[in-house]
VEXGU-832260 format. One record per residue (C-alpha): residue in three letters; x, y, z. Coordinates in steps of 0.1 Angstrom, whole numbers, plus 2048, in hexadecimal, padded with zeros to 3 digits. Each point is the difference from the previous one (the first is absolute). Layout:
N
+-----+-----+-----+-----+
|  aa |  px |  py |  pz |
+-----+-----+-----+-----+
| ala |   X |   Y |   Z |
...
+-----+-----+-----+-----+
//
This chain:
206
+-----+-----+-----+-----+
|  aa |  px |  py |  pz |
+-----+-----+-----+-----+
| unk | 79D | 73B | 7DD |
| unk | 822 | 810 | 80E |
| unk | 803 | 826 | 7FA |
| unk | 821 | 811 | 806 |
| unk | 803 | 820 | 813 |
| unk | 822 | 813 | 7FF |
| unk | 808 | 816 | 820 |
| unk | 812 | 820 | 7FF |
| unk | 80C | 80B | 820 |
| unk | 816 | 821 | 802 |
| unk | 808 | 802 | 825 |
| unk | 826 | 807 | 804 |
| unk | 807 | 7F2 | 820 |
| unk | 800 | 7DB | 811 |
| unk | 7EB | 7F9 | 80A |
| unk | 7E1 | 81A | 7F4 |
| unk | 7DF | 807 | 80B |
| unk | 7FD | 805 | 7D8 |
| unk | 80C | 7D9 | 7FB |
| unk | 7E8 | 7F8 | 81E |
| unk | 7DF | 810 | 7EB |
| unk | 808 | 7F0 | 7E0 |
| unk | 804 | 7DF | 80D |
| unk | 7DF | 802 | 814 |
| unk | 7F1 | 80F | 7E4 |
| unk | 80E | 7E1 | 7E8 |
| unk | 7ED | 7E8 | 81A |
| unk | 7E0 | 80C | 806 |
| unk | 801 | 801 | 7D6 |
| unk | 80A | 7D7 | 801 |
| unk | 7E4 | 7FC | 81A |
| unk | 7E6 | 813 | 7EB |
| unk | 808 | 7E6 | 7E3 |
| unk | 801 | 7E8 | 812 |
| unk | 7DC | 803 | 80B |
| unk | 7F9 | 803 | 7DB |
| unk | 812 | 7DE | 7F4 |
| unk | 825 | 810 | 7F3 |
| unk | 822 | 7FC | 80C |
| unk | 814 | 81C | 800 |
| unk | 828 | 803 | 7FA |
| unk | 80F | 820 | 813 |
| unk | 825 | 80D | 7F3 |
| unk | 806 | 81A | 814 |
| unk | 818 | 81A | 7F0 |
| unk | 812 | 815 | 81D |
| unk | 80F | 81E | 7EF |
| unk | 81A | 807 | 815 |
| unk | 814 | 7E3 | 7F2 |
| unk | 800 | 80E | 7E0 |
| unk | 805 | 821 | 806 |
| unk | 828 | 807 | 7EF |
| unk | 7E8 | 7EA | 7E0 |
| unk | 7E9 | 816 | 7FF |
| unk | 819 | 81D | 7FE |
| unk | 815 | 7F6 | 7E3 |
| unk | 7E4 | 7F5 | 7EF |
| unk | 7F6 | 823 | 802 |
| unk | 825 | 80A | 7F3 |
| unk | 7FE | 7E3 | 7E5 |
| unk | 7DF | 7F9 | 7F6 |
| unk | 805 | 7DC | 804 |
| unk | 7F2 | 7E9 | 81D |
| unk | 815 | 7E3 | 803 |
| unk | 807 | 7E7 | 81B |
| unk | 7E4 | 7FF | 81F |
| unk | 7F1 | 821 | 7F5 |
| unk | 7F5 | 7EC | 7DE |
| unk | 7F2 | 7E6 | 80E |
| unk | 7EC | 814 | 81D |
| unk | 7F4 | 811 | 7DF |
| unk | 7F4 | 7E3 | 7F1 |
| unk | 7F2 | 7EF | 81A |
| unk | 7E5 | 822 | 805 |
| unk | 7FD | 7FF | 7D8 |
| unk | 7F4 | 7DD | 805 |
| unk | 7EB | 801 | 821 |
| unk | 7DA | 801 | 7FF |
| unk | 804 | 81C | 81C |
| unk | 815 | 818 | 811 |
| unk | 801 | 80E | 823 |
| unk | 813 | 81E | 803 |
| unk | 80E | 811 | 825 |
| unk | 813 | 81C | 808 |
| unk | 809 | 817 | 81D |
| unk | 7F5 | 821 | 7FB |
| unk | 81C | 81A | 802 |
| unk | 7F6 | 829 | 800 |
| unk | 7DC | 7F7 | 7F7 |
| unk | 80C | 7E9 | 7DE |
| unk | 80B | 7DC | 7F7 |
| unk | 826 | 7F8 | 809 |
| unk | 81A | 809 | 7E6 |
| unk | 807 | 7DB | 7FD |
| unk | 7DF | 7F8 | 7F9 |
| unk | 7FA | 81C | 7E3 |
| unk | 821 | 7F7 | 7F0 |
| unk | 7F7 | 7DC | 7FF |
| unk | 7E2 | 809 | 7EC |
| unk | 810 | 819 | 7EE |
| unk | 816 | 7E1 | 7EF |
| unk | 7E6 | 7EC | 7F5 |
| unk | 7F5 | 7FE | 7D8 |
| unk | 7DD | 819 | 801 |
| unk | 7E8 | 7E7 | 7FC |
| unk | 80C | 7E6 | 81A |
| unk | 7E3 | 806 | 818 |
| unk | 7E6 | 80C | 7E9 |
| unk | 7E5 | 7E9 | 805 |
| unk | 80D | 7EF | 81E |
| unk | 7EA | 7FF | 81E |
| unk | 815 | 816 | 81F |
| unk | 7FA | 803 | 825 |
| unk | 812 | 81D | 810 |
| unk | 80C | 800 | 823 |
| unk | 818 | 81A | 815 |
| unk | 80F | 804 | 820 |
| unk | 809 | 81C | 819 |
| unk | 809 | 80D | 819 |
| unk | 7D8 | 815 | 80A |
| unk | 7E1 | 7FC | 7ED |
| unk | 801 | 823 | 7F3 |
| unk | 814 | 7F0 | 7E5 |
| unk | 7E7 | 7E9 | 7F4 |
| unk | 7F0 | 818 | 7E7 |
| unk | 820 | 7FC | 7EF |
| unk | 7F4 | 7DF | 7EF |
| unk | 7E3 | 814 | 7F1 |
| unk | 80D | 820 | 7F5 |
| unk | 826 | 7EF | 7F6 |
| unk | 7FF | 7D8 | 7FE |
| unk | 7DF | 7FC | 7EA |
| unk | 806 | 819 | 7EC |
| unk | 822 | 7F1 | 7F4 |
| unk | 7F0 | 7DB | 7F7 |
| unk | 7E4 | 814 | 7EF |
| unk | 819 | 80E | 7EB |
| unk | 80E | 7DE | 7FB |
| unk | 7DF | 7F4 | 7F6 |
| unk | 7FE | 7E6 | 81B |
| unk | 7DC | 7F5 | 80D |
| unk | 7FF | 810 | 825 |
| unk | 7F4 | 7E6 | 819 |
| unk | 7E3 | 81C | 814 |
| unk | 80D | 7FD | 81F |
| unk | 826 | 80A | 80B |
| unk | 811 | 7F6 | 823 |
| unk | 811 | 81E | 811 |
| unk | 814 | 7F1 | 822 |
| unk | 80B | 81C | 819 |
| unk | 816 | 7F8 | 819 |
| unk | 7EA | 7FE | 81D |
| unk | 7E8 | 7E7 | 7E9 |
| unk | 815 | 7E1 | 808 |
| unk | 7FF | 801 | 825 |
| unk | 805 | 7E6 | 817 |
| unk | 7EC | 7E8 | 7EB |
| unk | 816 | 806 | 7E3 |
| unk | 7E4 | 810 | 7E9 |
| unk | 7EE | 7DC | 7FE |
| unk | 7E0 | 80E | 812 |
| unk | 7EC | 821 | 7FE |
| unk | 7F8 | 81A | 7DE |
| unk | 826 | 7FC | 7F5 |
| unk | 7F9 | 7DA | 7FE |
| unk | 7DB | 7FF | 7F0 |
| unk | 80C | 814 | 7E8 |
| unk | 81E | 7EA | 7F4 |
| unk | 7E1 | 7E4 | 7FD |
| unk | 7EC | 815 | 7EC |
| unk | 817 | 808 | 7EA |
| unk | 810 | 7E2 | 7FB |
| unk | 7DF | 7F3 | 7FA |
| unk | 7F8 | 81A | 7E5 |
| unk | 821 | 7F8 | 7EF |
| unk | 7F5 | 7DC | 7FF |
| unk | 7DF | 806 | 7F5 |
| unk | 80D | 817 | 7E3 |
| unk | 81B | 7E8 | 7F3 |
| unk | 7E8 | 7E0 | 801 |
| unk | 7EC | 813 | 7E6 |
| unk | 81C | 80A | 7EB |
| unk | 81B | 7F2 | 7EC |
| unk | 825 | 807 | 803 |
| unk | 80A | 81F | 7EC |
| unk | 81C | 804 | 7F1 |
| unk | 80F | 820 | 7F2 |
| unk | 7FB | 803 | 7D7 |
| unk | 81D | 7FC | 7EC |
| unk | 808 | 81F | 7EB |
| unk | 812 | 7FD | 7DC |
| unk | 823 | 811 | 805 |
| unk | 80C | 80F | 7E5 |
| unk | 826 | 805 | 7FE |
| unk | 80B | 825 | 7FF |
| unk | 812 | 7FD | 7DE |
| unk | 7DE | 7F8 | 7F3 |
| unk | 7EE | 81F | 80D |
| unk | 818 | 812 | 7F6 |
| unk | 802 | 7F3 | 7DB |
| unk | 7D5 | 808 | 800 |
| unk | 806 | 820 | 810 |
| unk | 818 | 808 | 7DE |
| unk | 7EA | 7F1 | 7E9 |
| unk | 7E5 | 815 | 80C |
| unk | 812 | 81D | 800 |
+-----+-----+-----+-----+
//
């Protein structure tokens, strides 16, 4: 069975250590299923690109062009992996405006895994006490463990042996184990009722 896995990588320069993490977090996921009979199809959405999108959609309210289709393509995916540099103890700017865009119930549902970078580990509490609480507002289903990379993580072996990379493998397998046993959410579909409407109920009542 394929499962699709949309990446969001906020890192603003190129290349990033923040790109780096999400694509090695992205392959220990396609290993993990792999082991457990799935494919996997990775679309990696680099933020950065999109960045004068996601402003005017902010302006207009309307997502058009490549910022629409990154949108649908994490509406549609069976999971998301979300990364961002960590900036005065919070998510990039970038990376909450991104989420600020999308419809509220986007990501409810949808299985996460959260991942940062910076520049020394006493950032990494920043993906508990910043990061995870903003999916848990967005009603996303938390993969347990998060990936916090510090610069002195990668090392000369690139960050592909020691703790930095057992825990990329154990999360990526947790993300694989969680979306095997769950089916693709998709957000719920409100009724929209146009404002002349309310408004004509609103004089009725009174």
């Amino acid at each position: 069975m394929n499962k699709s896995i949309a990446i969001i990588s906020a890192g603003l320069s190129q290349p990033s250590s923040t790109r780096l993490l999400a694509d090695r977090l992205g392959e220990a996921t396609t290993r993990a299923l792999a082991d457990a009979g799935s494919d996997a199809t990775i679309t990696v959405i680099e933020l950065r690109d999109l960045a004068h999108e996601i402003t005017n959609t902010m302006l207009t309210g309307f997502a058009a062009g490549e910022l629409s289709s990154a949108i649908e393509t994490i509406t549609d995916a069976d999971a998301v992996i979300a990364v961002t540099p960590i900036f005065s103890s919070s998510y990039s700017g970038l990376f909450k405006s991104f989420f600020d865009i999308l419809e509220p119930r986007t990501l409810a549902g949808k299985t996460v895994l959260l991942a940062a970078t910076g520049g020394t580990a006493r950032h990494s509490l920043a993906l508990e006490y910043s990061v995870r609480p903003l999916f848990a507002y967005l009603q996303s289903v938390i993969v347990p463990t998060s990936v916090f990379a510090a610069s002195e993580d990668w090392g000369s072996a690139g960050g592909t042996h020691g703790e930095l990379a057992a825990r990329i493998t154990r999360a990526g397998g947790e993300l694989a184990e969680m979306i095997e046993g769950r089916p693709t959410t998709r957000p719920i579909e409100e009724p929209v009722i146009p404002f002349a409407q309310q408004l004509a109920n609103l004089t009725v009542s009174a």
